[in-house]
VEXDREN-2710 file (C-alpha; in Angstrom, 1 decimal):
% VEXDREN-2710
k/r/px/py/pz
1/UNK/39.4/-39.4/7.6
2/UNK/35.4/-39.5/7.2
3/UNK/35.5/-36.1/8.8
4/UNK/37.5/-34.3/6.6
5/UNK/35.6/-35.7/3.5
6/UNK/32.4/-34.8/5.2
7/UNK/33.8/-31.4/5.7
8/UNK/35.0/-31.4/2.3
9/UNK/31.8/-32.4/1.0
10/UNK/29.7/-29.8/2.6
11/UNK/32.5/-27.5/1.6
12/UNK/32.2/-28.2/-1.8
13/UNK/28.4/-28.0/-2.1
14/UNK/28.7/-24.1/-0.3
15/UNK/30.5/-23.6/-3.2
16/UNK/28.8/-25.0/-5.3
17/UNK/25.5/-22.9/-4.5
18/UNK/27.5/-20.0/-4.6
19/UNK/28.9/-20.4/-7.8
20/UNK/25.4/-21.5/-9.7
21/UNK/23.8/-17.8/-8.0
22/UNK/21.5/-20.1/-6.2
23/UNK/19.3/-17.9/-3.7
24/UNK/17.5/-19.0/-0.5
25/UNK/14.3/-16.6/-0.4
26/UNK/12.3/-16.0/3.3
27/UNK/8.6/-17.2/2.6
28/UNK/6.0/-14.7/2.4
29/UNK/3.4/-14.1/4.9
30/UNK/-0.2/-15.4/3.9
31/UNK/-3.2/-13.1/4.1
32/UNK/-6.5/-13.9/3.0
33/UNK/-8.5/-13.9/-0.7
34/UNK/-10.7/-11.0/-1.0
35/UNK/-14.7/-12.3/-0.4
36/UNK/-15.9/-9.5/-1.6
37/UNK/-15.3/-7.4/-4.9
38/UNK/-11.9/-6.5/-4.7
39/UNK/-10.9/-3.1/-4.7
40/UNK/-7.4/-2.8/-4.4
41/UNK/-4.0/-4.4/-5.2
42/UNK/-0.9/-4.0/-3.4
43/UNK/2.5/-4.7/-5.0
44/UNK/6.0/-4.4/-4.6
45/UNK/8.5/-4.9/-1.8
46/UNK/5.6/-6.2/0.3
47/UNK/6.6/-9.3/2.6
48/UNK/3.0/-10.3/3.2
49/UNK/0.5/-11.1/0.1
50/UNK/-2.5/-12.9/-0.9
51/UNK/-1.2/-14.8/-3.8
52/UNK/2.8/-15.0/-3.1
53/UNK/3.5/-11.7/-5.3
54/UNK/0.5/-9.2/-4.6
55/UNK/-2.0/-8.4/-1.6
56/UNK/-5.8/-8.1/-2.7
57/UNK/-8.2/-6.3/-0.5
58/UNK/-11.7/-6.3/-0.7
59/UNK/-13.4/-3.1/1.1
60/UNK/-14.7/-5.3/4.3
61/UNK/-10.8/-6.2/4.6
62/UNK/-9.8/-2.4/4.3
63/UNK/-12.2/-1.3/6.8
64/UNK/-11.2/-4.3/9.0
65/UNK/-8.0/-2.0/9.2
66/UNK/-9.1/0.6/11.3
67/UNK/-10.9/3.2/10.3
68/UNK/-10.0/6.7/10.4
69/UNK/-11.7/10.1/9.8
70/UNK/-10.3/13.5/8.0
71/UNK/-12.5/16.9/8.3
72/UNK/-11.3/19.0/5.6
73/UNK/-11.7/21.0/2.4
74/UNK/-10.6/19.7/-0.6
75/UNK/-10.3/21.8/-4.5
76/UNK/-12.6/18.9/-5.2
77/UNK/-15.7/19.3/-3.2
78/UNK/-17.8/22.0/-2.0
79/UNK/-17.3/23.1/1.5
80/UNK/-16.0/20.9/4.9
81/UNK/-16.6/17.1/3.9
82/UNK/-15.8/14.1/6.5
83/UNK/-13.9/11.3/5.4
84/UNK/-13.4/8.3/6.5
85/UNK/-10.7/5.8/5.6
86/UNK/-7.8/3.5/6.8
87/UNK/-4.2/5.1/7.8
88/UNK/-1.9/4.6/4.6
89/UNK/0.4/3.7/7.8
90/UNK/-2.1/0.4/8.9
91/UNK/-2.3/-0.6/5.4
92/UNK/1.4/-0.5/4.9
93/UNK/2.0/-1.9/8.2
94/UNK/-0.5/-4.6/7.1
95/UNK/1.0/-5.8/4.0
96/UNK/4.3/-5.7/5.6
97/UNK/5.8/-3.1/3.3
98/UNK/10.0/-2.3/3.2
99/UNK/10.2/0.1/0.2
100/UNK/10.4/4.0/0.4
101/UNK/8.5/5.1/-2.1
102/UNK/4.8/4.6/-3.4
103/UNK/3.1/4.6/-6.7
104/UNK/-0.3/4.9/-6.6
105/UNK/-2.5/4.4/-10.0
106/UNK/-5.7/5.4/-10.6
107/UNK/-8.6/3.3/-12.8
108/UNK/-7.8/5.2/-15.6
109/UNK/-4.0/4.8/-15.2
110/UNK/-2.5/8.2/-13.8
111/UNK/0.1/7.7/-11.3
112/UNK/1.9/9.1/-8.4
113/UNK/4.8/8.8/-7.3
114/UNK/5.3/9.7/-3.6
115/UNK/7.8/9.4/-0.6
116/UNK/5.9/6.7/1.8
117/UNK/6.8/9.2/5.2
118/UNK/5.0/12.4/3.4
119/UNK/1.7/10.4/3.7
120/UNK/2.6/8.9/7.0
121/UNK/3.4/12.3/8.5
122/UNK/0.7/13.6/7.5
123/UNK/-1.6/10.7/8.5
124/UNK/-3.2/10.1/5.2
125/UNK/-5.8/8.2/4.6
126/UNK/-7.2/5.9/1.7
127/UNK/-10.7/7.1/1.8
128/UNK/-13.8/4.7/0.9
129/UNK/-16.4/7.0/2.4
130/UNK/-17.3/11.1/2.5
131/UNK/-19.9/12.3/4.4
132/UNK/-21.2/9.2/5.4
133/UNK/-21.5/7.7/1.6
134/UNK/-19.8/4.5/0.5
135/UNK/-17.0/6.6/-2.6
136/UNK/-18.3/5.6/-6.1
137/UNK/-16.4/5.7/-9.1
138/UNK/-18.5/8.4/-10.5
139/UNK/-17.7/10.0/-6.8
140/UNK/-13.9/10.0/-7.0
141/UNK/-13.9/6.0/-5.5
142/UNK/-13.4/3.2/-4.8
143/UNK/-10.7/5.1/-3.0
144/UNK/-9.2/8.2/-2.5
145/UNK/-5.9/9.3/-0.7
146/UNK/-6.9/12.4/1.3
147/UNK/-4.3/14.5/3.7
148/UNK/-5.7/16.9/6.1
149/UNK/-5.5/19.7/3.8
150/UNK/-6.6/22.5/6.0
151/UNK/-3.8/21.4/9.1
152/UNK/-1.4/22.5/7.2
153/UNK/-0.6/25.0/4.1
154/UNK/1.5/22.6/2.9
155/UNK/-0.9/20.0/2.0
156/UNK/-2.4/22.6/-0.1
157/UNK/0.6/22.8/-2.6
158/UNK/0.8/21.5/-6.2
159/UNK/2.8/18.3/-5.0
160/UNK/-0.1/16.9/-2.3
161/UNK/-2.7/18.2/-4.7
162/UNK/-1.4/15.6/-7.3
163/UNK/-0.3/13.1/-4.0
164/UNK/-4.1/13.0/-3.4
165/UNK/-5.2/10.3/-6.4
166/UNK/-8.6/9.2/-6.6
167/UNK/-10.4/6.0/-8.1
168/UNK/-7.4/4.0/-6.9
169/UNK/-6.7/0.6/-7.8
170/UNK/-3.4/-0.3/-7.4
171/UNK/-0.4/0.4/-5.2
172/UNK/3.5/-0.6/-5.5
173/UNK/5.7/-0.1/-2.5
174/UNK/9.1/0.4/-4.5
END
């Protein structure tokens, strides 16, 4: 008889929870406060964060990511310029990211919209550096998405032209 009130019990509570909309949530994974100024914020369907909601990144953190470099010509600069910057790819992989899309805001507010696999195919990169120079603000920086624009015609049309935002502050994985 205790059985079946136990079982009725537990039963009961189920439905309970059910009925009320009660979720049970996975935790998030930790990652560490920016030391340094911080340079970006990453949002959205992101499983690992800073602060429970967001991941912060100083540069020193972005770099620790594995740093990449990008030869090309941009419409932007004059000539061949070297960049160096992380793989969209590690920083997504980083911040544990699920969504399919990314918008990407710059400091004066524009924003992207783009498919997260047309800057992993094309192994984009968040630039912080161009011809061995730190990016400045004044300089198209903090950071810059850059594709290999002269692999490829295609990373020469309107719609990577406007993927490639400068002065970035803020991504949200949606």
């Amino acid at each position: 008889m205790k059985q079946n009130s136990l079982y009725g019990l537990i039963a009961a509570t189920l439905l309970l929870i059910a009925s009320v909309g009660v979720q049970v949530s996975h935790a998030k994974d930790q990652l560490p406060a920016p030391t340094g100024k911080q340079v970006l914020e990453v949002t959205g369907m992101i499983d690992a964060t800073t602060d429970g909601t967001s991941a912060y990144f100083d540069i020193d953190q972005l770099m620790a990511l594995g740093p990449k470099q990008i030869t090309t010509a941009t419409p932007w600069t004059s000539g061949t310029v070297n960049f160096v910057g992380i793989p969209v790819k590690a920083l997504l992989d980083a911040v544990k990211a699920s969504g399919e899309t990314l918008s990407v805001t710059a400091l004066n507010d524009y924003t992207a919209s783009m498919p997260i696999d047309v800057l992993t195919d094309a192994n984009a990169i968040l630039a912080y550096e161009m011809d061995g120079q730190r990016l400045k603000i004044r300089d198209k920086g903090p950071l810059w998405v850059i594709f290999p624009f002269d692999d490829d015609a295609k990373y020469r049309t309107d719609a990577y032209l406007a993927y490639a935002v400068w002065q970035v502050k803020l991504i949200k994985v949606q």
